[in-house]
PAMI-721229 format. One line per 2 residues: number of its first residue (from 1); for each residue x, y, z of N, C-alpha, C. Coordinates in steps of 0.2 Angstrom, whole numbers, always signed. Example, Ala and Ser with C-alpha at 12.3 -4.5 7.8 and 13.67 -1.06 7.14 Angstrom:
BEGIN
1 = +66/-28/+39/+62/-22/+39/+66/-16/+39; +64/-11/+35/+68/-5/+36/+64/+0/+39
***
This chain:
BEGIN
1 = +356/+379/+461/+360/+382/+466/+360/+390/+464; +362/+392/+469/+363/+400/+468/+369/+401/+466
3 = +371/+407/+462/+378/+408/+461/+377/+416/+457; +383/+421/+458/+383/+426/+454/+385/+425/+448
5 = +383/+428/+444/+384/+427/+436/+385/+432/+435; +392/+433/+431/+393/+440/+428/+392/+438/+419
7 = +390/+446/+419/+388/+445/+412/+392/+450/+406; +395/+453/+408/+400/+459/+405/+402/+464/+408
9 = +403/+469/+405/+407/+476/+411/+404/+477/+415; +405/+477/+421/+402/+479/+428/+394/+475/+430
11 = +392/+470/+427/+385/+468/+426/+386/+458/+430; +385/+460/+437/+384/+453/+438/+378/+452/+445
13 = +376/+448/+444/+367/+448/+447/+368/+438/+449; +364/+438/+454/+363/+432/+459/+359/+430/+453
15 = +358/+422/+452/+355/+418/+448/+356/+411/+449; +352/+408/+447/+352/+401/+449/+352/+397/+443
17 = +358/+393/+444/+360/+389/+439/+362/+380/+443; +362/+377/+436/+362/+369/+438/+369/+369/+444
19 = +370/+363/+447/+373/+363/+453/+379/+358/+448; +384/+360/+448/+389/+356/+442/+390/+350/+443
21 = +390/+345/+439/+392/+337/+441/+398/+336/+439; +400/+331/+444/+406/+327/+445/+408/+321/+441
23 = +413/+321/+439/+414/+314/+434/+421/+312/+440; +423/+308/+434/+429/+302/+439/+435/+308/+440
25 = +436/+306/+444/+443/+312/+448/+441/+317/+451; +435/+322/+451/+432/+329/+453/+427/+326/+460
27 = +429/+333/+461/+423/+331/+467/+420/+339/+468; +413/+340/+472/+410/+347/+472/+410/+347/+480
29 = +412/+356/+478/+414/+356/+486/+408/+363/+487; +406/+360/+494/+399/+368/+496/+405/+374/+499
31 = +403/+379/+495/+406/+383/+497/+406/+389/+502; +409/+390/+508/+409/+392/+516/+412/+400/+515
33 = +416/+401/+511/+419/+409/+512/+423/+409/+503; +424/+414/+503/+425/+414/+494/+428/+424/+497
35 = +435/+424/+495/+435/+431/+496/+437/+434/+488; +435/+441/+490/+434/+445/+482/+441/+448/+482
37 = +444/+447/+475/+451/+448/+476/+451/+453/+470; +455/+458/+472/+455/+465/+466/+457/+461/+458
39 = +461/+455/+458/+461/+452/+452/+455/+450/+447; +448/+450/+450/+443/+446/+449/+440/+454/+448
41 = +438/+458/+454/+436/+464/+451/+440/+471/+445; +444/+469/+444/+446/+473/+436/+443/+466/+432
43 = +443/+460/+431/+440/+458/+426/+434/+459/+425; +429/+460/+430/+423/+462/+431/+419/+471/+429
45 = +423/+473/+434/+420/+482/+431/+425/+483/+423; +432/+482/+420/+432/+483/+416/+433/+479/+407
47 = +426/+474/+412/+425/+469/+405/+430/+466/+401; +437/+463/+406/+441/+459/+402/+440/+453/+399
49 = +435/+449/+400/+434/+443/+398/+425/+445/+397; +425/+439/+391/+415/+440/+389/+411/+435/+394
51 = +407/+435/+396/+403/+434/+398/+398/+427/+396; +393/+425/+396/+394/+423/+407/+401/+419/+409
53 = +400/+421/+415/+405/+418/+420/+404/+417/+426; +407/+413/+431/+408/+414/+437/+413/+414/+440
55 = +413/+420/+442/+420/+421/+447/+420/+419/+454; +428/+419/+458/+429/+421/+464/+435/+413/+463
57 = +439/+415/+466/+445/+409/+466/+448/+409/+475; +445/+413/+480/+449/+412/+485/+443/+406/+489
59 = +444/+403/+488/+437/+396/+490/+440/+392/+496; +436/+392/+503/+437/+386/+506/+430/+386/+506
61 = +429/+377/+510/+422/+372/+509/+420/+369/+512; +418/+362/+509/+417/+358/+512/+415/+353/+507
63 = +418/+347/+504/+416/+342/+502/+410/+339/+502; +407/+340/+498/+401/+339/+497/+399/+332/+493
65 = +402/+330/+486/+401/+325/+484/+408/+321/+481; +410/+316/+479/+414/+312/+476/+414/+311/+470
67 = +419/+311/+465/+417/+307/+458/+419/+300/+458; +420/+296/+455/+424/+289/+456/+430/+290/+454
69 = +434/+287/+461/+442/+287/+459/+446/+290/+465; +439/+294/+466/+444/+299/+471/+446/+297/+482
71 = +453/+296/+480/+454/+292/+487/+458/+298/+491; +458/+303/+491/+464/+311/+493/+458/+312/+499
73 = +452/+314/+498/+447/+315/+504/+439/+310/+503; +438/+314/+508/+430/+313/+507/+426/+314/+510
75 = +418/+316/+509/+411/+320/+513/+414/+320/+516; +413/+327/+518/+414/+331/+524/+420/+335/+527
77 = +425/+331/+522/+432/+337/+524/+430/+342/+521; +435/+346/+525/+436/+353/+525/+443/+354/+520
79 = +442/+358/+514/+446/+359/+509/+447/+367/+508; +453/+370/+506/+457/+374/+503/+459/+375/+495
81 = +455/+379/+489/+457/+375/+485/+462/+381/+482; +466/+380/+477/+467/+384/+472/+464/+383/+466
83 = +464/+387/+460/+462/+387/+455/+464/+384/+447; +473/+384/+451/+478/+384/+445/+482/+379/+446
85 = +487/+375/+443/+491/+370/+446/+495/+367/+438; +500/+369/+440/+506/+367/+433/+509/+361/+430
87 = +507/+362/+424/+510/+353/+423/+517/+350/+425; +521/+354/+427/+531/+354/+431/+534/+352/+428
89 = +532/+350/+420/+537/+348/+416/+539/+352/+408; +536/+359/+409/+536/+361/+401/+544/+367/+401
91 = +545/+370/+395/+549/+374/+398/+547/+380/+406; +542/+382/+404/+541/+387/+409/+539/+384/+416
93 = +540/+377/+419/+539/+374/+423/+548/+372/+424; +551/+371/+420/+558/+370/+422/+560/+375/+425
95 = +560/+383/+423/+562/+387/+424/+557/+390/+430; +553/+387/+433/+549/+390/+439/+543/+394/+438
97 = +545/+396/+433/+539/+402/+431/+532/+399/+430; +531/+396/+435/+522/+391/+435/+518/+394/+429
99 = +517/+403/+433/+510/+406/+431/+510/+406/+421; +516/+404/+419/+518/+407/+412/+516/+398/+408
101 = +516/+392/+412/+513/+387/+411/+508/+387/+407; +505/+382/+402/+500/+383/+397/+496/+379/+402
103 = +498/+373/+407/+491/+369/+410/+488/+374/+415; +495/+377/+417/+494/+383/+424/+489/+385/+421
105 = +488/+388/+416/+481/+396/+414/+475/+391/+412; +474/+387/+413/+466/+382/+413/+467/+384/+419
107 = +458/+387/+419/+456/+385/+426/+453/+378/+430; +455/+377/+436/+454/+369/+439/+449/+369/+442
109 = +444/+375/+443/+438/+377/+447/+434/+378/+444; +428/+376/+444/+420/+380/+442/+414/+379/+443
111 = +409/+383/+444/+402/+382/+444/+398/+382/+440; +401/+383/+434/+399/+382/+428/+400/+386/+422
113 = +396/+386/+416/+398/+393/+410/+411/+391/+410; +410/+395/+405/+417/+396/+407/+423/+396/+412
115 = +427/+389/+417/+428/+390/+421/+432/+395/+423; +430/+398/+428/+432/+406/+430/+434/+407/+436
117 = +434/+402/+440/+434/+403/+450/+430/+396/+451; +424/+398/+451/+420/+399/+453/+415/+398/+460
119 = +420/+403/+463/+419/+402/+468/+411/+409/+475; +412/+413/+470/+404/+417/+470/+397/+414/+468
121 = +398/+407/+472/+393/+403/+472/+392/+397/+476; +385/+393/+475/+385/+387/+484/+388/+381/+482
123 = +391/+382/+479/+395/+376/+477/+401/+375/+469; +405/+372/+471/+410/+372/+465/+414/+364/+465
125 = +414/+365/+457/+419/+358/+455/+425/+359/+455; +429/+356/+458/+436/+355/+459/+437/+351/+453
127 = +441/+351/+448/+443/+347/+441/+447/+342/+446; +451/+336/+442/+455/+331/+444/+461/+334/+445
129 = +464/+336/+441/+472/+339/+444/+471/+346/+450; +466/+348/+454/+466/+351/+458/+463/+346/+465
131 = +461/+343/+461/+458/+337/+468/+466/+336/+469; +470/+334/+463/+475/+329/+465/+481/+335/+469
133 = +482/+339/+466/+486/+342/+468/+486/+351/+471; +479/+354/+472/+478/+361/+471/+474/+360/+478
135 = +471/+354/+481/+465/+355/+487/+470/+354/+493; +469/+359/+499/+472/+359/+504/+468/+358/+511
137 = +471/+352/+512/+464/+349/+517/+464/+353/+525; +460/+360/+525/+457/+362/+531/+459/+361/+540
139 = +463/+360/+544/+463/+356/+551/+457/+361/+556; +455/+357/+559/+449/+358/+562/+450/+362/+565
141 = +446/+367/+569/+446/+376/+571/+448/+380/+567; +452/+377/+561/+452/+386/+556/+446/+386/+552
143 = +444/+395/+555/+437/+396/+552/+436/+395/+544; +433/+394/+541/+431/+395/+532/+434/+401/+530
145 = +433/+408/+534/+437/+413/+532/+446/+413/+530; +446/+411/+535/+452/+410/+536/+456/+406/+532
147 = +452/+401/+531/+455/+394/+525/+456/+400/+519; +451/+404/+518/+451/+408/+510/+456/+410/+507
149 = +463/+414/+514/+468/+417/+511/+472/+412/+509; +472/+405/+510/+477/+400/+507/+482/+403/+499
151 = +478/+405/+496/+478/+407/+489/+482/+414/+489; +478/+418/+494/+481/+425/+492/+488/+426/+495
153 = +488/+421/+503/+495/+423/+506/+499/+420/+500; +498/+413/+496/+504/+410/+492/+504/+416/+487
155 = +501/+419/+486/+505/+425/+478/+509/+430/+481; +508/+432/+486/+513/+437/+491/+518/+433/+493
157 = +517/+427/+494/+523/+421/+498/+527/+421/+492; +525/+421/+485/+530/+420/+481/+534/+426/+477
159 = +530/+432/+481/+534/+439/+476/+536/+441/+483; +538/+439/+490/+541/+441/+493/+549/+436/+491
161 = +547/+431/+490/+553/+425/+488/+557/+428/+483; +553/+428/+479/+556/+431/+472/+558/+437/+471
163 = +559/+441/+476/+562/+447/+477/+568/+446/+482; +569/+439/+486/+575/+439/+490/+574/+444/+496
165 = +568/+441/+500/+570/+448/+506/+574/+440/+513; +576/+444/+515/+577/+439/+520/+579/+444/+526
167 = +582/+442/+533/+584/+446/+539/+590/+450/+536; +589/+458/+539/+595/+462/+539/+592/+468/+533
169 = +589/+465/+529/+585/+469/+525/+580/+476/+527; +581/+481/+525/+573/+486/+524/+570/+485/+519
171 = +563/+486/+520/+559/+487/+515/+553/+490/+515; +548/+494/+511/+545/+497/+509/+539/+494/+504
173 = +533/+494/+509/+526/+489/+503/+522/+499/+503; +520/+499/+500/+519/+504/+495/+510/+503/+495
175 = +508/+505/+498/+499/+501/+499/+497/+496/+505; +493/+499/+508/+493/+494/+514/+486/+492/+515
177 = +484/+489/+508/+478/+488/+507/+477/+481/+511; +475/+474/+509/+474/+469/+512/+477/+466/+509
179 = +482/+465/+503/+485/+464/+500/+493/+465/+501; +493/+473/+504/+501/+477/+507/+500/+473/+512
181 = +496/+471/+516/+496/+471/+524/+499/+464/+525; +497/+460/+517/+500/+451/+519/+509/+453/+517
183 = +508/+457/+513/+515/+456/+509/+520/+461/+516; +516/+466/+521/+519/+469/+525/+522/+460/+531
185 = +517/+458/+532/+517/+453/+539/+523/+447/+536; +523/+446/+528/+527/+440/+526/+534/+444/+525
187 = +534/+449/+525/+542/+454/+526/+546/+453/+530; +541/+453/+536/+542/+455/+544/+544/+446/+546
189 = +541/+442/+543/+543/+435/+544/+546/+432/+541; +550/+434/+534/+558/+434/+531/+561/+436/+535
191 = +560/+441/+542/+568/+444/+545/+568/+454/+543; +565/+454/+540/+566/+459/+538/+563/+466/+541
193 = +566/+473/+539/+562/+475/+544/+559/+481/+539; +551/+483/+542/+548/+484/+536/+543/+492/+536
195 = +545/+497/+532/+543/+503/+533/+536/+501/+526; +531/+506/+528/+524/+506/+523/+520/+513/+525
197 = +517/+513/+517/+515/+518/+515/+509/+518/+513; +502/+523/+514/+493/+523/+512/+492/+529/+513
199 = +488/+529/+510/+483/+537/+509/+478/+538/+516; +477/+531/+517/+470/+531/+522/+475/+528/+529
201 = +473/+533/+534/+475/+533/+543/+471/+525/+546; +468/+525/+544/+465/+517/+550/+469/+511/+546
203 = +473/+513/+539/+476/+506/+536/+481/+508/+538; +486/+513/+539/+493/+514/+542/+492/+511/+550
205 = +486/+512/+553/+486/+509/+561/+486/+504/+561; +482/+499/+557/+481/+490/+555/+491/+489/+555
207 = +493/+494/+551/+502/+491/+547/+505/+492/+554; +503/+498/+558/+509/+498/+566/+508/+492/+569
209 = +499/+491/+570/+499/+483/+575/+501/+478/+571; +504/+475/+565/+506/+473/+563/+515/+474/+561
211 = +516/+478/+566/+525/+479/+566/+528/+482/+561; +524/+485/+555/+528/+492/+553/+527/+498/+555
213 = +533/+500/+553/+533/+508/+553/+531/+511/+545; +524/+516/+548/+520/+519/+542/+520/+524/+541
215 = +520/+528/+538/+521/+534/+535/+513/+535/+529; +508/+541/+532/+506/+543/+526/+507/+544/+519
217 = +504/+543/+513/+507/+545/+508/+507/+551/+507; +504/+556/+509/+503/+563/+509/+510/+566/+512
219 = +512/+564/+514/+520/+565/+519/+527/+564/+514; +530/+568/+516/+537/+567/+510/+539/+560/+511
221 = +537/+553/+507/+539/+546/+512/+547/+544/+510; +547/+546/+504/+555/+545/+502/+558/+548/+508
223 = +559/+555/+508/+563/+557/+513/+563/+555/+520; +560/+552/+523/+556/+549/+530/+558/+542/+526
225 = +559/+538/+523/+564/+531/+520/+569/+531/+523; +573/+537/+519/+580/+538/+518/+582/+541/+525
227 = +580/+544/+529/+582/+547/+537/+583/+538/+538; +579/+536/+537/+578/+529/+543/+583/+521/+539
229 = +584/+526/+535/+592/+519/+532/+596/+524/+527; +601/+528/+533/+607/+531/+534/+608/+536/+526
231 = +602/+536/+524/+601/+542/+517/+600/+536/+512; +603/+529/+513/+601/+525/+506/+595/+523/+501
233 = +589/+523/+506/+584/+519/+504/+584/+513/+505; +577/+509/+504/+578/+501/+505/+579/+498/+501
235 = +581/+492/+503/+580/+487/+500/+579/+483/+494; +573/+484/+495/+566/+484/+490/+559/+487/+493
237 = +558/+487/+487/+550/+492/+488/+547/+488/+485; +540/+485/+488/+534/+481/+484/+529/+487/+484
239 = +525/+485/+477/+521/+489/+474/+513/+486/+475; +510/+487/+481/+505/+485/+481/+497/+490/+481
241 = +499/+497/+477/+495/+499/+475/+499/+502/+469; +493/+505/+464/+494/+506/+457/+495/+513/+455
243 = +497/+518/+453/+495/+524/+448/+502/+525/+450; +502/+531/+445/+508/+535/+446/+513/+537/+453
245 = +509/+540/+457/+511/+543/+463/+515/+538/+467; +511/+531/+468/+511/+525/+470/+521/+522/+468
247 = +519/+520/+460/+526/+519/+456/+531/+521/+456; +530/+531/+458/+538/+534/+458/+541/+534/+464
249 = +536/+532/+470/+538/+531/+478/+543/+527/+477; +539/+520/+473/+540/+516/+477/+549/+516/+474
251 = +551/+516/+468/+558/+518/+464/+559/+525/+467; +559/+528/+470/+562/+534/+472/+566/+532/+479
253 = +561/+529/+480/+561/+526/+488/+568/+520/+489; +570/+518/+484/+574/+512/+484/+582/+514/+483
255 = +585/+513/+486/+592/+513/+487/+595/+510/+479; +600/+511/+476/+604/+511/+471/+608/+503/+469
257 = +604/+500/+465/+606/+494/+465/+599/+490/+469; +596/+494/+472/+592/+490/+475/+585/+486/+471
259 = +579/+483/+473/+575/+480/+468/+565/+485/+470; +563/+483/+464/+557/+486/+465/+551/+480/+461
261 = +548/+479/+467/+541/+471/+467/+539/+474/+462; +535/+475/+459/+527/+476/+454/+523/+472/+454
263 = +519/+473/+460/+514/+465/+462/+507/+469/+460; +505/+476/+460/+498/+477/+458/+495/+478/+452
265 = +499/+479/+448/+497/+480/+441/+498/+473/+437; +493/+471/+436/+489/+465/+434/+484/+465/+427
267 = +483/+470/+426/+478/+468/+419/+482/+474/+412; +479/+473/+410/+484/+474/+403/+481/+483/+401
269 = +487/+487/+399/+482/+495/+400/+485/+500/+406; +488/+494/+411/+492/+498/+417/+497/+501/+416
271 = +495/+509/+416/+504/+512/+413/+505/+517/+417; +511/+517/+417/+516/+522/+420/+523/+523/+417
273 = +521/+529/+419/+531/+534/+416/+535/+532/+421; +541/+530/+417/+548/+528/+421/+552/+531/+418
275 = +559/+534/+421/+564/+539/+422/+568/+529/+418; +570/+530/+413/+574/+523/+412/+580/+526/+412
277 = +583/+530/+410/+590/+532/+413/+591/+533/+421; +587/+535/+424/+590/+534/+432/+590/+529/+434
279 = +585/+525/+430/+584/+516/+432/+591/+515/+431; +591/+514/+427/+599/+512/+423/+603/+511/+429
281 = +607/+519/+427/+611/+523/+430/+614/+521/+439; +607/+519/+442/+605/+517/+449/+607/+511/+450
283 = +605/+505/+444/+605/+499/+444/+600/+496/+450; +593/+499/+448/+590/+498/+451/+586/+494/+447
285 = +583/+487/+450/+580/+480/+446/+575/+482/+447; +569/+481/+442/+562/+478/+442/+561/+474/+442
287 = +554/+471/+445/+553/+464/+447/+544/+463/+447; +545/+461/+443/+537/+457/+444/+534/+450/+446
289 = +529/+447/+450/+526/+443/+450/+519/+442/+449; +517/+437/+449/+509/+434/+447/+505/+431/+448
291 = +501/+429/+452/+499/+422/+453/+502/+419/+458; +499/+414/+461/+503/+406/+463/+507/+402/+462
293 = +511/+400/+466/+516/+394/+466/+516/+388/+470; +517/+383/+467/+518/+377/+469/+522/+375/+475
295 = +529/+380/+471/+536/+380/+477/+533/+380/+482; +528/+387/+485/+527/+388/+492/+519/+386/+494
297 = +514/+381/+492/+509/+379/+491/+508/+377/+500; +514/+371/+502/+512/+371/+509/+514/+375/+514
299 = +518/+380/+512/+521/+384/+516/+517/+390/+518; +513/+392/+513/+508/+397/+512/+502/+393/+519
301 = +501/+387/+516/+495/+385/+520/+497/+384/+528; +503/+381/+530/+505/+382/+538/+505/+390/+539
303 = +507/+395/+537/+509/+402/+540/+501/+403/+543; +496/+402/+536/+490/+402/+538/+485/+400/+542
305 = +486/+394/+542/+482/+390/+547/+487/+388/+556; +494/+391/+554/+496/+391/+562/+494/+398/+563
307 = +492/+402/+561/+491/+411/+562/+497/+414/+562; +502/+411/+560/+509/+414/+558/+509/+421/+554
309 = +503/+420/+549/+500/+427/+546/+495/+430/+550; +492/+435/+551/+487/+437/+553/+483/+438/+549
311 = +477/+436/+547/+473/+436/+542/+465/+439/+543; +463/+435/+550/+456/+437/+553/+455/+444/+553
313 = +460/+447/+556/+457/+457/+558/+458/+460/+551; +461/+456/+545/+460/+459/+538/+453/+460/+535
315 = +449/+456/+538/+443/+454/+536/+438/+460/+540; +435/+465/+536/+431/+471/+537/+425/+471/+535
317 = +424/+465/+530/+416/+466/+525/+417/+458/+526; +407/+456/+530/+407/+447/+526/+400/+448/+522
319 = +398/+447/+517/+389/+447/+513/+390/+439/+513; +382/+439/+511/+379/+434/+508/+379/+434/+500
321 = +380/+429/+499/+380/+428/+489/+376/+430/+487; +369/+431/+489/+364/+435/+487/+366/+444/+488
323 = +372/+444/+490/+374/+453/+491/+378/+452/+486; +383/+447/+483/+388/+448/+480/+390/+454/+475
325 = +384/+458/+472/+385/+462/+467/+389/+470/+472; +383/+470/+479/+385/+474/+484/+395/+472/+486
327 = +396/+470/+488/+401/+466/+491/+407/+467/+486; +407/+466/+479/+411/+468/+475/+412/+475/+473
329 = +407/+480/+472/+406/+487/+473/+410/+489/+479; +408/+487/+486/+413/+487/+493/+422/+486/+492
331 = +422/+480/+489/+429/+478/+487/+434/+482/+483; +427/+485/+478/+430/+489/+472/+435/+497/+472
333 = +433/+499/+480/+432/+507/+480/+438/+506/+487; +444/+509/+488/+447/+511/+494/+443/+514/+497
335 = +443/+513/+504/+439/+518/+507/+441/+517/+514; +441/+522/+520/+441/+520/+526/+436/+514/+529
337 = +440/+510/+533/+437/+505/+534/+435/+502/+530; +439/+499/+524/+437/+495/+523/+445/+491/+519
339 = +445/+485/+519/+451/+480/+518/+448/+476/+514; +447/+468/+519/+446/+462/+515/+439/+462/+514
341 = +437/+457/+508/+427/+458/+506/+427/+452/+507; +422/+445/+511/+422/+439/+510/+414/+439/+509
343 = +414/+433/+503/+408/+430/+504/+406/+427/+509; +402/+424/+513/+402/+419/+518/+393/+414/+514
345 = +393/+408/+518/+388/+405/+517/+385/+407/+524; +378/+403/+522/+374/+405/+531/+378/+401/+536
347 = +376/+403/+541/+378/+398/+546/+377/+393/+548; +370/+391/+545/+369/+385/+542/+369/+379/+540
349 = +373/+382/+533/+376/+379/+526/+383/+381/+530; +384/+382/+534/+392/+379/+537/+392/+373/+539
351 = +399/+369/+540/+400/+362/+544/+403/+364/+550
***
């Protein structure tokens, strides 16, 4: 089969490697849409893990083969998978914090080499505790794209939780890249009502059809926050893009006592200056989240597959696996027009 192979800092190239075999409990699923997730691309352009690999974790499919044992599906369904899935009994499964799990950080997907996703490729093996517990079985009419965000809504599904937004609230997503835009709709669907900030004018107009009020970042946005919630600030403010400028928005922007998401800063190296005495002083909370969870695993899949989220118009770039090296450069660089990056299979190698 085909599959992209990364081979170290910024170095991955279409290649044809064995099609992986299934043992008892695993099944291989052909793979229909795979989206590139900025998580996947910092490991890639700056070389955090060694090589070979195969990435891409946002995987829906198509059950392709069985191992013995397996009674959950069969040929021909239509699957959802995750990557990750927690043992629920260690300390850091008592205390919910999945991702902090030692079974959680085994990947339960691959196409081969060290599993990694493996989903930048025509097919992948689902391990046994993802068949059993991480495969989300598809209902007929949701396209393969669509099935893809299963993964990404649950990671915003669970720093929106974990941050406590519910109705009556303001709040402030801070990036309104395809990532702000889920974390802007799943705001708007706690009850809450939801002000957002971006550099680039076509993604501010994506966040108005989608029922916030946007503000350029080039624009005083603190001051234009605080007009619009009686000089306070919000809420909370999720951080759904990175650097400095981004960071002291989003805590300048937030009202006293109130809390501050940190959902983009993900690989190790991410730094920024904080004022920790006005933090203090403010009693303003920082907050991070990471990954998926379990808690909201069907929750995430209903929003999605009833289009309770919008997810389709996020989708700007589709390539073929054979473009993947293209299509990760596309994903890698903000730019007008451009959002979500999916891999698709032909239309052929669809079901």
């Amino acid at each position: 089969m085909r599959a992209a192979v990364y081979r170290g800092a910024g170095l991955v190239a279409v290649e044809d490697v064995p099609v992986p075999e299934v043992t008892r409990g695993e099944m291989l699923v052909r793979v229909e849409a795979c989206g590139v997730c900025g998580t996947d691309i910092k490991k890639i352009k700056m070389g955090l893990l060694p090589g070979p690999r195969i990435f891409g974790h946002e995987i829906a499919g198509t059950v392709a083969r069985l191992g013995p044992g397996v009674t959950r599906f069969r040929e021909g369904d239509r699957v959802a998978l995750h990557h990750h899935i927690p043992c629920r009994d260690c300390f850091y499964c008592r205390l919910q914090a999945y991702a902090q799990c030692e079974s959680y950080k085994r990947n339960g997907t691959t196409a081969g080499f060290e599993p990694a996703g493996g989903g930048y490729s025509e097919y992948v093996k689902a391990m046994d505790w993802i068949v059993d517990q991480g495969a989300i079985p598809v209902p007929a009419g949701v396209p393969a794209e669509v099935a893809s965000f299963v993964e990404p809504v649950n990671t915003c599904l669970k720093a929106v939780r974990k941050a406590g937004i519910e109705k009556g609230q303001t709040v402030l997503v801070v990036g309104q890249g395809a990532i702000g835009l889920l974390l802007t709709q799943l705001c708007r669907w706690s009850g809450a009502d939801v002000l957002a900030s971006d550099t680039l004018p076509d993604r501010l107009d994506v966040s108005r059809r989608l029922g916030a009020t946007a503000f350029s970042a080039s624009a005083d946005v603190v001051r234009e926050v605080r007009a619009l919630t009686g000089g306070r600030g919000v809420d909370c403010a999720f951080l759904a893009a990175f650097g400095q400028a981004p960071v002291q928005q989003a805590i300048d922007a937030t009202r006293p006592g109130g809390r501050i998401m940190l959902f983009a800063a993900t690989s190790p190296g991410e730094m920024a200056s904080l004022d920790l005495g006005a933090l203090c002083a403010a009693e303003k909370e920082l907050l991070t989240s990471y990954s998926a969870s379990v808690e909201v695993q069907e929750l995430a899949a209903e929003l999605v597959f009833g289009r309770e989220i919008r997810v389709e118009e996020l989708v700007t770039h589709r390539f073929s696996l054979e473009e993947a090296a293209r299509a990760i450069d596309v994903a890698s660089h903000p730019a007008p027009g451009v959002l979500k990056v999916v891999l698709t299979a032909p239309e052929g190698a669809r079901s």
